[in-house]
N, C-alpha and C positions, 0 to 999 in steps of 0.2 A: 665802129668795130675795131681799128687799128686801135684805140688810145685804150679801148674796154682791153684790148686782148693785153696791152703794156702792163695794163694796171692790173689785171690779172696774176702776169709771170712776176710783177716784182714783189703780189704777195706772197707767191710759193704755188698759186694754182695751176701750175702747169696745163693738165686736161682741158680746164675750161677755157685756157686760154690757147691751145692747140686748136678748141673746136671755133673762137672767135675768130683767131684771124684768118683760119680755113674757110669760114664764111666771107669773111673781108673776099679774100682772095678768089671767091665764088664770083663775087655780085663784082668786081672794080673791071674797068675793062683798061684801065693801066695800075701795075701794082709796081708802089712804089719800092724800091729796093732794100729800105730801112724794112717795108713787110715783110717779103720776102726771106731776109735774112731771119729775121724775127722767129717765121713761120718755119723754116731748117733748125734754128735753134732750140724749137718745144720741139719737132719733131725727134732730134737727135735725144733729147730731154726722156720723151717717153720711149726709147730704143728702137726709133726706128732709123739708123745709119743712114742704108741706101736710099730712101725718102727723102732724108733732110739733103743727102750729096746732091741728089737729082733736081729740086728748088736751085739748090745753089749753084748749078751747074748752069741750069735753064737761065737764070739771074745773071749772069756773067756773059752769057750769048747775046741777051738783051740788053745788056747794061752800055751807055756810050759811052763808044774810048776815049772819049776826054774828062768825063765824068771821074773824076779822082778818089773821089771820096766814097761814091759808091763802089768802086772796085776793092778799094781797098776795104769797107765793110766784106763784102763778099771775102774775099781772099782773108782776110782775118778769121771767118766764120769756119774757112774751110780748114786752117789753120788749128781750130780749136776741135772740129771735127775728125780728123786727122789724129788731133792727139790724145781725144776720147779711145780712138782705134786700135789705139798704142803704134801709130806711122810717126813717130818722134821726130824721123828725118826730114818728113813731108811737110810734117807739120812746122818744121823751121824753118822750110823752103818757102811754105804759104806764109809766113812772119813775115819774113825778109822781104819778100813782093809786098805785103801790104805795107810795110812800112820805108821801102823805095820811092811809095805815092808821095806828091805832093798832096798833103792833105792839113793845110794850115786853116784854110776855113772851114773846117771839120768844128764841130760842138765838143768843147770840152770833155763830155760823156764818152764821147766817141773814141776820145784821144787818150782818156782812162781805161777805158775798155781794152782799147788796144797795147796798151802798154803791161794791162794785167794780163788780159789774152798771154801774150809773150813770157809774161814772169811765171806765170804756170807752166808751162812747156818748158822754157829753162830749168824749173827748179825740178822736173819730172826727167830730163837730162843731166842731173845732176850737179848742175851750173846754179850752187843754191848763191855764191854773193852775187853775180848776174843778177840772177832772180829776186833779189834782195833788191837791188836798186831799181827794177823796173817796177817793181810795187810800190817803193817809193814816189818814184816818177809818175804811177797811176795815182794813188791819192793826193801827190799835189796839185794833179791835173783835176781831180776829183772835188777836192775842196776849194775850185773857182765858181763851181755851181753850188744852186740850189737846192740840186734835185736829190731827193734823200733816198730814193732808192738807188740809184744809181752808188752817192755814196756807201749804202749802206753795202753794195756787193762788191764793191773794190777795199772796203773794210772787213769782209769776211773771207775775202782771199788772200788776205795781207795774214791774215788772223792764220790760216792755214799753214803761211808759210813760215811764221816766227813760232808756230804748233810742232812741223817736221822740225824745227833746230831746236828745240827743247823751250822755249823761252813759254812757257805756259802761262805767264803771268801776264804779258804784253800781247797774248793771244787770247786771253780773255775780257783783256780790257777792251781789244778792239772789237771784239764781239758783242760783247755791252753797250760800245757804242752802235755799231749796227743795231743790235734790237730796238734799242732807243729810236734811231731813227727809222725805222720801222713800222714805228707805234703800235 
């Protein structure tokens, strides 16, 4: 159910993938924290705010403090949630903590994520060449893997950001590529 509900969000299915890994999270009697976070992030997805906090809140009481990586998912998640809220400040606060972690054995995906996480919030603070070079920094992270969804959503937040600065040409190319890899 974890990998149905992945492959779900990274088509756009949100709902069905809110009701998969709801069920994941039914039947597991340990949920892993990649779930977890997963499952705050459709949450927040279909507006439910206090929902997705309270996952993530729950996540982070159970998560072990040595555990690096999963904290810093959580704290990333809360980060992006925060700045759906428009909490900008909060939301660079949870940045800052997640990216404090040591998280070098973090999956590439992870360490793109987190880096676009961040360049969205910068560029929403208005810190657009900030923002500029963390989306950088996520698709070079981005393009060590395979994974094409993955790529394909740190290319359409790149796409967003070179959208707000006017460059409409290099924000459709990398659109392009996204849907390509999309298939």
């Amino acid at each position: 159910m974890t990998f149905l509900s992945i492959s779900q969000s990274s088509r756009g299915d949100n709902a069905t993938a809110l009701e998969s890994v709801t069920e994941a999270m039914a039947i597991g009697v340990h949920v892993p924290t990649l779930l977890q976070v997963q499952a705050a992030q459709l949450q927040a997805r279909a507006g439910d705010m206090t929902g997705a906090r309270t996952v993530l809140e729950r996540a982070d009481r159970n998560a072990a403090p040595d555990d690096s990586v999963a904290l810093a998912r959580i704290r990333n998640a809360l980060a992006e949630l925060a700045r759906l809220d428009g909490r900008l400040d909060d939301a660079l606060a949870w940045h800052h903590a997640a990216m404090e972690l040591d998280t070098a054995d973090a999956p590439d995906q992870f360490q793109a994520m987190l880096r676009m996480n961040y360049a969205q919030t910068l560029a929403a603070t208005g810190q657009s060449e900030e923002a500029g070079r963390q989306h950088q920094l996520a698709v070079d992270l981005v393009l060590r893997t395979k994974d094409a969804p993955a790529r394909a959503t740190v290319l359409e937040a790149q796409a967003q950001w070179y959208e707000q600065g006017g460059d409409h040409g290099q924000a459709a190319a990398l659109r392009a590529r996204a849907t390509e890899l999309r298939g």
